[in-house]
PyMOL Python script that loads the backbone (N, CA, C, O; Angstrom):
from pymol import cmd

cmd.read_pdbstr("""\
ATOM      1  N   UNK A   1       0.828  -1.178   0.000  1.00  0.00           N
ATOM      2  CA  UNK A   1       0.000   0.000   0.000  1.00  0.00           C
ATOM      3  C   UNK A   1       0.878   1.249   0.000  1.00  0.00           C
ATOM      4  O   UNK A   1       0.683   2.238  -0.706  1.00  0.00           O
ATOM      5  N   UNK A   2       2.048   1.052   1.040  1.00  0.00           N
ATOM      6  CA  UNK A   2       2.730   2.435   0.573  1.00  0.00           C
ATOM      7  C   UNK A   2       3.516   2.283  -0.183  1.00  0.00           C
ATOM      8  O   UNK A   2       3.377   3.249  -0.932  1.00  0.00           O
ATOM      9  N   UNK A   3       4.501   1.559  -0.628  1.00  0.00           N
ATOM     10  CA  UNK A   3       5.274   1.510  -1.573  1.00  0.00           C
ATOM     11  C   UNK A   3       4.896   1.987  -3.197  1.00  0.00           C
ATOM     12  O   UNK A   3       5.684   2.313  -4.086  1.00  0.00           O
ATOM     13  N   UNK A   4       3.226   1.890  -3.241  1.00  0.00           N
ATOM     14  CA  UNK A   4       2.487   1.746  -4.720  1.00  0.00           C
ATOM     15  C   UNK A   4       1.507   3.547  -4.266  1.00  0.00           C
ATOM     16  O   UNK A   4       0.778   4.146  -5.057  1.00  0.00           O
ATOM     17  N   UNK A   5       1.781   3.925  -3.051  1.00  0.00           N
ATOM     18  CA  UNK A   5       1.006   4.724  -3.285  1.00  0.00           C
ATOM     19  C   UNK A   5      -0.585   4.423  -3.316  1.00  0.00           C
ATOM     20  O   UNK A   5      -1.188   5.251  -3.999  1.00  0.00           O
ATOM     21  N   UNK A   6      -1.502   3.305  -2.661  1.00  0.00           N
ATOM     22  CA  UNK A   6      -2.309   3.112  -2.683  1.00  0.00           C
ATOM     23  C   UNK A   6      -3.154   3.601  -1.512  1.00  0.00           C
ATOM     24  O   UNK A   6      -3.274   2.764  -0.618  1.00  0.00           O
ATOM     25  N   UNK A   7      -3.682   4.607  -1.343  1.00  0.00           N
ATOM     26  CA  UNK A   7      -4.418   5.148  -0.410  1.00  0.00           C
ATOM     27  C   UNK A   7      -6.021   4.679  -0.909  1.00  0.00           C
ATOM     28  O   UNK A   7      -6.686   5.456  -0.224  1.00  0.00           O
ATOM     29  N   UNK A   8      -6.671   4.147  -1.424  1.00  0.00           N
ATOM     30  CA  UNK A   8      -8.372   4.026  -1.466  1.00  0.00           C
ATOM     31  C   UNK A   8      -8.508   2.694  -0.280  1.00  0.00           C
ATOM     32  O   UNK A   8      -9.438   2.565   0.516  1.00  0.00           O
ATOM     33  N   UNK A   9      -7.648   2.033  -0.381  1.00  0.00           N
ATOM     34  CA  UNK A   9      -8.016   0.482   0.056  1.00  0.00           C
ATOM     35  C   UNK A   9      -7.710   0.716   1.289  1.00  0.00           C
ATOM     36  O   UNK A   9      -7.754  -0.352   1.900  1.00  0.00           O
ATOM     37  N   UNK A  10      -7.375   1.720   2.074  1.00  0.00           N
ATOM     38  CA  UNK A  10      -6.930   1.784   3.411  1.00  0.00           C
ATOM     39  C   UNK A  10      -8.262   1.710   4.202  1.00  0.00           C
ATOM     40  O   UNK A  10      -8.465   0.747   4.941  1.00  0.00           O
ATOM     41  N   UNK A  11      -9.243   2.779   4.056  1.00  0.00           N
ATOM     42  CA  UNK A  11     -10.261   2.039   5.371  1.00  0.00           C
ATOM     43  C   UNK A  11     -11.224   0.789   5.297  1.00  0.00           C
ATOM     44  O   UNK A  11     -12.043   0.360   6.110  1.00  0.00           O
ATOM     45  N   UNK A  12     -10.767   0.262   3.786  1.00  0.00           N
ATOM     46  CA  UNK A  12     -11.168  -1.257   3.650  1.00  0.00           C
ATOM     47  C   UNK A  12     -10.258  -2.092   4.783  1.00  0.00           C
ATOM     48  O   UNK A  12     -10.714  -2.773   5.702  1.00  0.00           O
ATOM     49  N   UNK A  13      -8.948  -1.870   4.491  1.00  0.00           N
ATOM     50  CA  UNK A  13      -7.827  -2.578   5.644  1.00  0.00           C
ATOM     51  C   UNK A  13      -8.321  -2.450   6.826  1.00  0.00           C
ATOM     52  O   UNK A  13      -8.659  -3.332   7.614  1.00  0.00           O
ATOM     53  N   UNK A  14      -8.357  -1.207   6.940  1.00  0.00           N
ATOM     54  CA  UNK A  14      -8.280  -0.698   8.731  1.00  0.00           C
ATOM     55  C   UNK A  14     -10.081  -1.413   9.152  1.00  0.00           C
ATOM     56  O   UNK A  14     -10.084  -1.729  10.342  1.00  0.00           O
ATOM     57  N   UNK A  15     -11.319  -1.669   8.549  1.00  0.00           N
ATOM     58  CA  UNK A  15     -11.876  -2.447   8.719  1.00  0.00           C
ATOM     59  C   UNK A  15     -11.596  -3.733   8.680  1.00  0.00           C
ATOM     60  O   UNK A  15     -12.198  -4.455   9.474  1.00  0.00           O
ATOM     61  N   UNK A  16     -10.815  -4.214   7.937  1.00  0.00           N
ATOM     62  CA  UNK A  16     -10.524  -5.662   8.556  1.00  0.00           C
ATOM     63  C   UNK A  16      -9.622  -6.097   9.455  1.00  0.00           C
ATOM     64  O   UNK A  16      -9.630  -7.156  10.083  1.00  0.00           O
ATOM     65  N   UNK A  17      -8.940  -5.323   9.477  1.00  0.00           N
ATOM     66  CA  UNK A  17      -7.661  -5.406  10.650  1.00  0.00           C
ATOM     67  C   UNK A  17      -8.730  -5.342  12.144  1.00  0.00           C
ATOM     68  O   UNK A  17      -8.568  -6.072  13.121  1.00  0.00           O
ATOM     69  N   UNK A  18     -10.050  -4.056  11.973  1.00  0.00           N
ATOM     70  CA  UNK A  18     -10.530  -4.201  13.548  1.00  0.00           C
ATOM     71  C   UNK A  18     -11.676  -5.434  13.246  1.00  0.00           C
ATOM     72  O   UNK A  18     -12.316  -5.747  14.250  1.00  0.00           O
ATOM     73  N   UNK A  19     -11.965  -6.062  12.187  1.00  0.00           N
ATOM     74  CA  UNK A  19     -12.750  -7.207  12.794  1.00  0.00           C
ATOM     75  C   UNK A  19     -12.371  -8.106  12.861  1.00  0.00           C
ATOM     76  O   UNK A  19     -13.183  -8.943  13.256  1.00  0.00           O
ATOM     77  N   UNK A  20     -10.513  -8.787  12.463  1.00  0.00           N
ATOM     78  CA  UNK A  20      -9.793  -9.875  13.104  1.00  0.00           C
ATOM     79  C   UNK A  20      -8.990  -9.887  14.391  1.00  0.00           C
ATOM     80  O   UNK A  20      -8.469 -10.834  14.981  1.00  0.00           O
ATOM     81  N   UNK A  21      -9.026  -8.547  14.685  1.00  0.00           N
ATOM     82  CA  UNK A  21      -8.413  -7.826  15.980  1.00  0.00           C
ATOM     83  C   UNK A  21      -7.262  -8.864  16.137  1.00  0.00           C
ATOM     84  O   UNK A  21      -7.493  -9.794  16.910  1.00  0.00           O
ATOM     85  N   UNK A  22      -5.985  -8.834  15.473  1.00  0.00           N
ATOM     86  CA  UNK A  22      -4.485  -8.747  15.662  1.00  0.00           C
ATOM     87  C   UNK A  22      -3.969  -8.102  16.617  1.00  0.00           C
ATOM     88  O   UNK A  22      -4.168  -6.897  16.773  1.00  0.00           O
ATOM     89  N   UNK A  23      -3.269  -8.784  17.352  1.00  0.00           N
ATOM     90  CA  UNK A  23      -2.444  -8.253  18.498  1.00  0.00           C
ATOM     91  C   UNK A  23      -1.531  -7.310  17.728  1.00  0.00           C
ATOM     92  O   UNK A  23      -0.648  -7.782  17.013  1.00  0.00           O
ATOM     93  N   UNK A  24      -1.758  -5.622  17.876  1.00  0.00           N
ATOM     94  CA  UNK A  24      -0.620  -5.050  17.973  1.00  0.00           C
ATOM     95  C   UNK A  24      -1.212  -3.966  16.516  1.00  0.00           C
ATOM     96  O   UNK A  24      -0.832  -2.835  16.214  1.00  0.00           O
ATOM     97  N   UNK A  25      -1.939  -4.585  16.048  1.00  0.00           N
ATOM     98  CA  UNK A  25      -2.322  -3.984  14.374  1.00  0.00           C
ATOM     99  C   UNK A  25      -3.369  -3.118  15.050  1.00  0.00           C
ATOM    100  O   UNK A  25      -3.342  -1.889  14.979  1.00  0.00           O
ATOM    101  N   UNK A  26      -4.292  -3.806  15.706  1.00  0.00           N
ATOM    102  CA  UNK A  26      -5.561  -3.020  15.973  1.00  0.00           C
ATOM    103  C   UNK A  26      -5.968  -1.653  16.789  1.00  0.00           C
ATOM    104  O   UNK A  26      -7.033  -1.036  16.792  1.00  0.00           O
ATOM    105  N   UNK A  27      -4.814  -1.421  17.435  1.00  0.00           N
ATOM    106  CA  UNK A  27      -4.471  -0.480  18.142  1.00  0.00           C
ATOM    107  C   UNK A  27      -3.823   0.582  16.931  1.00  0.00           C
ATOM    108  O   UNK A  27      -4.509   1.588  16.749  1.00  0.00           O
ATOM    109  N   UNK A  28      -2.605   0.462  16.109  1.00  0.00           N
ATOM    110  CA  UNK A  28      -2.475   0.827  15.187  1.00  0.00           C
ATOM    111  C   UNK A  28      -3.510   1.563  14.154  1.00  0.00           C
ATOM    112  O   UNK A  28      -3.669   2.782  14.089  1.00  0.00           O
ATOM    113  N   UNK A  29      -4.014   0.827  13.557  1.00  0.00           N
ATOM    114  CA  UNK A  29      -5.345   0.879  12.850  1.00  0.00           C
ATOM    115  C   UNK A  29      -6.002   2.170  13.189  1.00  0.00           C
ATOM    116  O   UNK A  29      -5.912   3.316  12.747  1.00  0.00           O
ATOM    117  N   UNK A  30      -6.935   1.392  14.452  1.00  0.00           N
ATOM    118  CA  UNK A  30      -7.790   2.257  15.137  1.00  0.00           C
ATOM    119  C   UNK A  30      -6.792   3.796  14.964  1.00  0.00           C
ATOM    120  O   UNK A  30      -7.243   4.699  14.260  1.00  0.00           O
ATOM    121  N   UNK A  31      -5.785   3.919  15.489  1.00  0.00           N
ATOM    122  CA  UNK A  31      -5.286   5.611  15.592  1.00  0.00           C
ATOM    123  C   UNK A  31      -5.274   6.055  14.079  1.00  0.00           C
ATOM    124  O   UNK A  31      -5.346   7.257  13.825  1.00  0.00           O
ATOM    125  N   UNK A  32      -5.195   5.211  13.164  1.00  0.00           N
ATOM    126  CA  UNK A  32      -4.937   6.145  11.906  1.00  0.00           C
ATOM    127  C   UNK A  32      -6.000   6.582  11.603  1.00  0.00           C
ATOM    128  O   UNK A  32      -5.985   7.537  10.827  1.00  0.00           O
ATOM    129  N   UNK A  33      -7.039   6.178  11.980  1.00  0.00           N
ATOM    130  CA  UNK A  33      -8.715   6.929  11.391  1.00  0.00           C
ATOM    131  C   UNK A  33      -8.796   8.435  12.373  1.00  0.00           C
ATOM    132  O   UNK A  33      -9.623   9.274  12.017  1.00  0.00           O
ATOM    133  N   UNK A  34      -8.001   8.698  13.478  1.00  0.00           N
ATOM    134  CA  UNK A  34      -7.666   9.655  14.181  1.00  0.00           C
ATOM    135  C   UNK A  34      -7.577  11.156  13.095  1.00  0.00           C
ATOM    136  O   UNK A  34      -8.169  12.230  13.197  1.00  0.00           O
ATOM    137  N   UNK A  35      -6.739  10.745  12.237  1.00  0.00           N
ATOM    138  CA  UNK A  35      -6.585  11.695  11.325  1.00  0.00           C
ATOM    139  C   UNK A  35      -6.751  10.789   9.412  1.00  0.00           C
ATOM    140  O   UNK A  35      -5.720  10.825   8.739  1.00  0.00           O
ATOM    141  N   UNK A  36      -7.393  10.434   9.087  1.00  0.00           N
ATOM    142  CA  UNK A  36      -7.517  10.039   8.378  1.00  0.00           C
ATOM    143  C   UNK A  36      -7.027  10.326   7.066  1.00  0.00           C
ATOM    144  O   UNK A  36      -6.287   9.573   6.433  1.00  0.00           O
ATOM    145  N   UNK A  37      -7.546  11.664   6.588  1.00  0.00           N
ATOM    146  CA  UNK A  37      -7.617  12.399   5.878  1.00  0.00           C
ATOM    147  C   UNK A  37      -6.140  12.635   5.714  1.00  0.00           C
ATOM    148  O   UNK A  37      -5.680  12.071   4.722  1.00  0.00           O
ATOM    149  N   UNK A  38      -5.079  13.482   6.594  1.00  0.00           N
ATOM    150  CA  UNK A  38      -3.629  13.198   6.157  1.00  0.00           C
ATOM    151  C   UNK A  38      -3.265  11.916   5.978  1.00  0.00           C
ATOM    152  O   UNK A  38      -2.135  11.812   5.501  1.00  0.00           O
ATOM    153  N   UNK A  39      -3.751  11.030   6.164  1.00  0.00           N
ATOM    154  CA  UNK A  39      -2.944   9.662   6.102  1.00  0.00           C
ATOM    155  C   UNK A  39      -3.515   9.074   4.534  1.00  0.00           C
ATOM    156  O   UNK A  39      -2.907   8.162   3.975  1.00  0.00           O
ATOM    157  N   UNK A  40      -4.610   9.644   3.984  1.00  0.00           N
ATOM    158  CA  UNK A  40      -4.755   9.315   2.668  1.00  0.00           C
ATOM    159  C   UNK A  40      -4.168  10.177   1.855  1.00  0.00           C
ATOM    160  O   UNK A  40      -4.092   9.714   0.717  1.00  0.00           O
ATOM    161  N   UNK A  41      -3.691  11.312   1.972  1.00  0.00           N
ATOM    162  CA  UNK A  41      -3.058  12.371   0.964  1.00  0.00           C
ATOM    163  C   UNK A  41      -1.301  11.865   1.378  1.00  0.00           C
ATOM    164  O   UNK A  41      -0.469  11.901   0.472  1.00  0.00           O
ATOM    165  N   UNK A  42      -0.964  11.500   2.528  1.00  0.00           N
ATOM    166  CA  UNK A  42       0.417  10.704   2.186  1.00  0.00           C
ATOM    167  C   UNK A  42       0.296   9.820   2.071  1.00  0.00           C
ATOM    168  O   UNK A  42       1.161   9.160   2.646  1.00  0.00           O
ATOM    169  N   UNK A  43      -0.803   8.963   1.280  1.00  0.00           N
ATOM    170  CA  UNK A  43      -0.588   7.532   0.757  1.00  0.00           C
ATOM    171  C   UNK A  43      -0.685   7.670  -0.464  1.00  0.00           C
ATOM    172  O   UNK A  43      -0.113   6.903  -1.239  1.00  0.00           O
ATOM    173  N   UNK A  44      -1.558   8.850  -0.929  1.00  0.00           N
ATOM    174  CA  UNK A  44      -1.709   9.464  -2.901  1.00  0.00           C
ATOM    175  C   UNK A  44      -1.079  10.670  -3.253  1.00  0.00           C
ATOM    176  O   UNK A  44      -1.176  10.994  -4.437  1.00  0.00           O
ATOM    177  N   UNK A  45      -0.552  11.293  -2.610  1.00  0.00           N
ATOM    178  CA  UNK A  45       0.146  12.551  -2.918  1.00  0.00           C
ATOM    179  C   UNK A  45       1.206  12.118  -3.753  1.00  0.00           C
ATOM    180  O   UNK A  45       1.112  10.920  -4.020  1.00  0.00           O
ATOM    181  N   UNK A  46       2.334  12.778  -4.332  1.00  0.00           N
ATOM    182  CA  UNK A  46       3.566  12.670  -4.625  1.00  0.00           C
ATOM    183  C   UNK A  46       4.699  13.548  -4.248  1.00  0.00           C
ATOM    184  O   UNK A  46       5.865  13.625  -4.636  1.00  0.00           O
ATOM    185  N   UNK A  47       3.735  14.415  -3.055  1.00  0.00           N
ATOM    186  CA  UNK A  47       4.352  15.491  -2.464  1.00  0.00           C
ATOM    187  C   UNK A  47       5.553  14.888  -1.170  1.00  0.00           C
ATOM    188  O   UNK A  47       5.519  13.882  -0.462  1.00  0.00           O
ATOM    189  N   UNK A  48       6.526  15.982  -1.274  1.00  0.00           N
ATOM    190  CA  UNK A  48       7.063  15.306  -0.034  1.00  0.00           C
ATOM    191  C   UNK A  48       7.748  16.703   0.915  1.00  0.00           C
ATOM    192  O   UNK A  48       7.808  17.843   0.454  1.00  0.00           O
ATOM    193  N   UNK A  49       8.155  16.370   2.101  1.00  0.00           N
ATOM    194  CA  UNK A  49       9.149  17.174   2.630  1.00  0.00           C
ATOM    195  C   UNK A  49      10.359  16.919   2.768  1.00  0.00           C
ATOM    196  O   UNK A  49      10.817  16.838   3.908  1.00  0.00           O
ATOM    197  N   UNK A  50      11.021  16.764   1.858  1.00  0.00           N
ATOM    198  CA  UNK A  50      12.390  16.197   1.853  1.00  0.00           C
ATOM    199  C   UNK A  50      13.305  17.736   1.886  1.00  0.00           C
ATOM    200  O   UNK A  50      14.221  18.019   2.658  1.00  0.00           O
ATOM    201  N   UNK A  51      12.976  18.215   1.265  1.00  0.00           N
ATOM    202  CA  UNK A  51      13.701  19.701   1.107  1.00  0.00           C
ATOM    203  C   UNK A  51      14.102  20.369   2.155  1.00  0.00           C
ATOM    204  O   UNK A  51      15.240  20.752   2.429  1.00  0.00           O
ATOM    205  N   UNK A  52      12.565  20.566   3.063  1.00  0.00           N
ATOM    206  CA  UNK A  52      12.170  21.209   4.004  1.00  0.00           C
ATOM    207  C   UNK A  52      13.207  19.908   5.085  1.00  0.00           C
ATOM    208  O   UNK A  52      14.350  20.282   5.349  1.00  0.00           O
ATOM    209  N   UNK A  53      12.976  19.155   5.379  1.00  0.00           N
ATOM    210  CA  UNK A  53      13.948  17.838   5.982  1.00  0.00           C
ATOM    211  C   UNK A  53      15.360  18.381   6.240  1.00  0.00           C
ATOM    212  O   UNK A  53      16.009  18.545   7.273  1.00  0.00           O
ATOM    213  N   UNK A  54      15.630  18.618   4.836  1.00  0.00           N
ATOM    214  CA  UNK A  54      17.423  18.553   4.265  1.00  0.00           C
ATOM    215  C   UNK A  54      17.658  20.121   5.029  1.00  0.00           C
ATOM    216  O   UNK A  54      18.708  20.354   5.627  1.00  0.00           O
ATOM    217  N   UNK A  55      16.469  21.224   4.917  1.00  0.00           N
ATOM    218  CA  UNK A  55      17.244  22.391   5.583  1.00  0.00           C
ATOM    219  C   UNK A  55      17.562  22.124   6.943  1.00  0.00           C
ATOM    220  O   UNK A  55      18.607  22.555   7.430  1.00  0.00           O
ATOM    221  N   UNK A  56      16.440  21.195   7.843  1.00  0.00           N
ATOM    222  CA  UNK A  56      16.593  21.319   8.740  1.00  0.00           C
ATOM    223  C   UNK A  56      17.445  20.609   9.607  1.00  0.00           C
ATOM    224  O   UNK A  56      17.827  20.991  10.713  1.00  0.00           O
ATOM    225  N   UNK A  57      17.684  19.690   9.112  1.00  0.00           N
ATOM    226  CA  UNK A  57      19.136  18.667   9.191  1.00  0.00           C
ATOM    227  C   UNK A  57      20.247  19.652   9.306  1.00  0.00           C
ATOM    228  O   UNK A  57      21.050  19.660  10.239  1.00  0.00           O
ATOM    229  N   UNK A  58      20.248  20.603   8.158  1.00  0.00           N
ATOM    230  CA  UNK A  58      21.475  21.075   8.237  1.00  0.00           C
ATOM    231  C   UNK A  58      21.637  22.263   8.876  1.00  0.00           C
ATOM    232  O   UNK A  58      22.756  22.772   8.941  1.00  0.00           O
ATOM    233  N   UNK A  59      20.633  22.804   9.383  1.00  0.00           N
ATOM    234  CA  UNK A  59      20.500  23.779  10.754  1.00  0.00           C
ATOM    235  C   UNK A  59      20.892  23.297  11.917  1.00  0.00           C
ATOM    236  O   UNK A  59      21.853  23.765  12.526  1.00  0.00           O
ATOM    237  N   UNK A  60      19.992  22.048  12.448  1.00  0.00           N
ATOM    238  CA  UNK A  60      20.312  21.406  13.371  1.00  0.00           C
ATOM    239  C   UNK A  60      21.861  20.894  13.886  1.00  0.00           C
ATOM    240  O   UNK A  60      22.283  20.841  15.041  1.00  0.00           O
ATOM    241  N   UNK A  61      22.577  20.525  12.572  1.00  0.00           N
ATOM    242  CA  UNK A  61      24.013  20.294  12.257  1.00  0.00           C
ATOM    243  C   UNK A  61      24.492  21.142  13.000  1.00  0.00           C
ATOM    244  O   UNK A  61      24.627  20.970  14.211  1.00  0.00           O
ATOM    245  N   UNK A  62      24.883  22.387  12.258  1.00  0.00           N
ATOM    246  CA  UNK A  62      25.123  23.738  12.438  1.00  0.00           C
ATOM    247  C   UNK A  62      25.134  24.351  14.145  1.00  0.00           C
ATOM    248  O   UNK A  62      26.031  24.939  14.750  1.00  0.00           O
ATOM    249  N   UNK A  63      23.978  24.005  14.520  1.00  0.00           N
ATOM    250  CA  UNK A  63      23.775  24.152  16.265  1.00  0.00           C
ATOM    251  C   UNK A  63      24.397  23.739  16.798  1.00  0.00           C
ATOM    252  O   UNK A  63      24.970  24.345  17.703  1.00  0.00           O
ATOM    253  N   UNK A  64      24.656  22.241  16.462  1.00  0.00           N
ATOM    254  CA  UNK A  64      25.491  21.448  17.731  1.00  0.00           C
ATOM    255  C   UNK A  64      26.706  21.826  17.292  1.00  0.00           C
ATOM    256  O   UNK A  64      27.331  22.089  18.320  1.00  0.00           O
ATOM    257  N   UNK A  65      27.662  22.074  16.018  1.00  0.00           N
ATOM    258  CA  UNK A  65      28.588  21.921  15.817  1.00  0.00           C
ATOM    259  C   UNK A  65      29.174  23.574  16.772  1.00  0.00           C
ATOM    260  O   UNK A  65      30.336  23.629  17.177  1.00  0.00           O
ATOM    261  N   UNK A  66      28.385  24.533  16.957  1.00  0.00           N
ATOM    262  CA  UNK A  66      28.456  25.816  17.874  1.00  0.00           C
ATOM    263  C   UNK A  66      28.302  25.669  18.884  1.00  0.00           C
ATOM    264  O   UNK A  66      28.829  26.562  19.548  1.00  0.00           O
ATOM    265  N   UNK A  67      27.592  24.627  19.695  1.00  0.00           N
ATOM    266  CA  UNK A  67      26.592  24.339  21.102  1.00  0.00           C
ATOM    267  C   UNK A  67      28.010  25.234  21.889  1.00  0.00           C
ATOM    268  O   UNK A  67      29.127  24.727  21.782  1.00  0.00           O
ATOM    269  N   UNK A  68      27.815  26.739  22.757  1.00  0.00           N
ATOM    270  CA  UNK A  68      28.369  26.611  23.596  1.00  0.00           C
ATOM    271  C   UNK A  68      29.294  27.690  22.896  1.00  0.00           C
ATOM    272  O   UNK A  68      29.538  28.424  23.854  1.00  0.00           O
ATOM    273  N   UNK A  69      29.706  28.029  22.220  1.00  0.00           N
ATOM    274  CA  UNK A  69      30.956  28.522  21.397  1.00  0.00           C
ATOM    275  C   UNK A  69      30.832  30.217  21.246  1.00  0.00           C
ATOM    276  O   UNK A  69      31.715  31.072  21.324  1.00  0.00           O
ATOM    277  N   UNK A  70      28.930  30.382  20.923  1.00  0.00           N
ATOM    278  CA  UNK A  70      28.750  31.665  20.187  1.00  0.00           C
ATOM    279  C   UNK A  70      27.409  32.149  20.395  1.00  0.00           C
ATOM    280  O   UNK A  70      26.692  31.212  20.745  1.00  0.00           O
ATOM    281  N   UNK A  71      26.852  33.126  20.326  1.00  0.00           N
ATOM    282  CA  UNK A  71      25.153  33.097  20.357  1.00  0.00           C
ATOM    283  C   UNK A  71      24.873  33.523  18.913  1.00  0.00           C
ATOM    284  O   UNK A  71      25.598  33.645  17.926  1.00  0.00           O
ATOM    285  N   UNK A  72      23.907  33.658  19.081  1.00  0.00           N
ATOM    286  CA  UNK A  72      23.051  33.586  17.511  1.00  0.00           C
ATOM    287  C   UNK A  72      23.388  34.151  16.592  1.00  0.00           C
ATOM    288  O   UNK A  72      23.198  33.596  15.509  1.00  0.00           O
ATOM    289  N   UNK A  73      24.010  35.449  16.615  1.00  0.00           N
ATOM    290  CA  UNK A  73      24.926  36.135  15.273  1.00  0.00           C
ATOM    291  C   UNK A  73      25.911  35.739  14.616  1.00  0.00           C
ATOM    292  O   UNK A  73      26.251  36.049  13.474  1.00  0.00           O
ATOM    293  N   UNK A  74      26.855  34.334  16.083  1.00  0.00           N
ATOM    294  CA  UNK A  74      27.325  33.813  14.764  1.00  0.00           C
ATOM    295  C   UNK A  74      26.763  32.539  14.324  1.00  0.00           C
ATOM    296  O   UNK A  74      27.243  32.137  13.264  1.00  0.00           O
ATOM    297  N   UNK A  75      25.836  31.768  14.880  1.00  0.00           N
ATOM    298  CA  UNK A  75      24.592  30.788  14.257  1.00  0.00           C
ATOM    299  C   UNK A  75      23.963  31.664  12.946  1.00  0.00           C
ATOM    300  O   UNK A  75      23.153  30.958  12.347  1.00  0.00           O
ATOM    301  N   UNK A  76      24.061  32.546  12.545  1.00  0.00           N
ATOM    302  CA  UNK A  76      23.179  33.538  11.893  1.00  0.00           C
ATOM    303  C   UNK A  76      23.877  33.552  10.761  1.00  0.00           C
ATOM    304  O   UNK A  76      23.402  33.085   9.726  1.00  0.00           O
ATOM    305  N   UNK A  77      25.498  34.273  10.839  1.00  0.00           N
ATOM    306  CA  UNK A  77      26.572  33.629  10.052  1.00  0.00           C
ATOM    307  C   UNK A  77      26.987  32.773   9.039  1.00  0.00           C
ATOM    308  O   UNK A  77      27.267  32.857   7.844  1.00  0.00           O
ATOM    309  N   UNK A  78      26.922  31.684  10.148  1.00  0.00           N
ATOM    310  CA  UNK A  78      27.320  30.398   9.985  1.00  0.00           C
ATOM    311  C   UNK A  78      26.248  29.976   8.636  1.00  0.00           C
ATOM    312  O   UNK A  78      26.661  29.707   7.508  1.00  0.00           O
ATOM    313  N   UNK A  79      24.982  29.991   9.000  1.00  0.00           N
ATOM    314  CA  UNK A  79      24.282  29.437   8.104  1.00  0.00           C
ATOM    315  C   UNK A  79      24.048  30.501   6.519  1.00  0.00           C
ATOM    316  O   UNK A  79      23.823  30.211   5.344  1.00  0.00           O
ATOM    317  N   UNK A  80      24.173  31.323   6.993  1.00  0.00           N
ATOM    318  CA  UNK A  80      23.952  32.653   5.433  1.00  0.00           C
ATOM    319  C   UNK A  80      25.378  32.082   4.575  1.00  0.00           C
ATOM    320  O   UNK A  80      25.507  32.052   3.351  1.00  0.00           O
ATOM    321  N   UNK A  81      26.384  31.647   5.606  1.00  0.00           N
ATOM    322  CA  UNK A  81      27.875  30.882   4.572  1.00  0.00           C
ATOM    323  C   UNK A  81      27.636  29.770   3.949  1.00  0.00           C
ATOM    324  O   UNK A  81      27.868  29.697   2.743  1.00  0.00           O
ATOM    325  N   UNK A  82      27.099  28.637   4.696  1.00  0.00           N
ATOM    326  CA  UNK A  82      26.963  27.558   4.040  1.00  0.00           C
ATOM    327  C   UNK A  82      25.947  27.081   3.609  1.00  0.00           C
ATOM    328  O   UNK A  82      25.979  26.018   2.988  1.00  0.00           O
TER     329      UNK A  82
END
""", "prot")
cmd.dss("prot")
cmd.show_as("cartoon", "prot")
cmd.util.cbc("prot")
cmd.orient("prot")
């Protein structure tokens, strides 16, 4: 289902998963109908946050590699350089 991008067949699943009630699935299950609606647009979208990911990876980087060193002007710096 995720690998193919198949989001329709999901609250077919998540109905059968709660009427064989599997140890460990059904609990699962049950929370994804919590929000449903995002969980079918990241099963059919082709959208991603990888970008948004990659900046923040490399912010985060950036922090620790200062932790202690400087306050924010040169965190401020640092990142307008690289």
């Amino acid at each position: 289902m995720m690998a193919h991008r198949l989001g329709p067949p999901l609250p077919a699943w998540i109905d059968a998963v709660d009427s064989s009630q599997p140890p460990g699935l059904t609990g699962f299950a049950l929370h994804l109908l919590r929000d449903l609606d995002a969980v079918m647009a990241g099963l059919t979208l082709h959208y991603g946050s990888g970008g948004a990911e990659a900046v923040v990876n490399r912010i985060k980087k950036i922090k620790r590699q200062l932790y202690g060193r400087a306050g924010f002007e040169l965190l401020r710096k640092m990142l307008v350089l690289q």
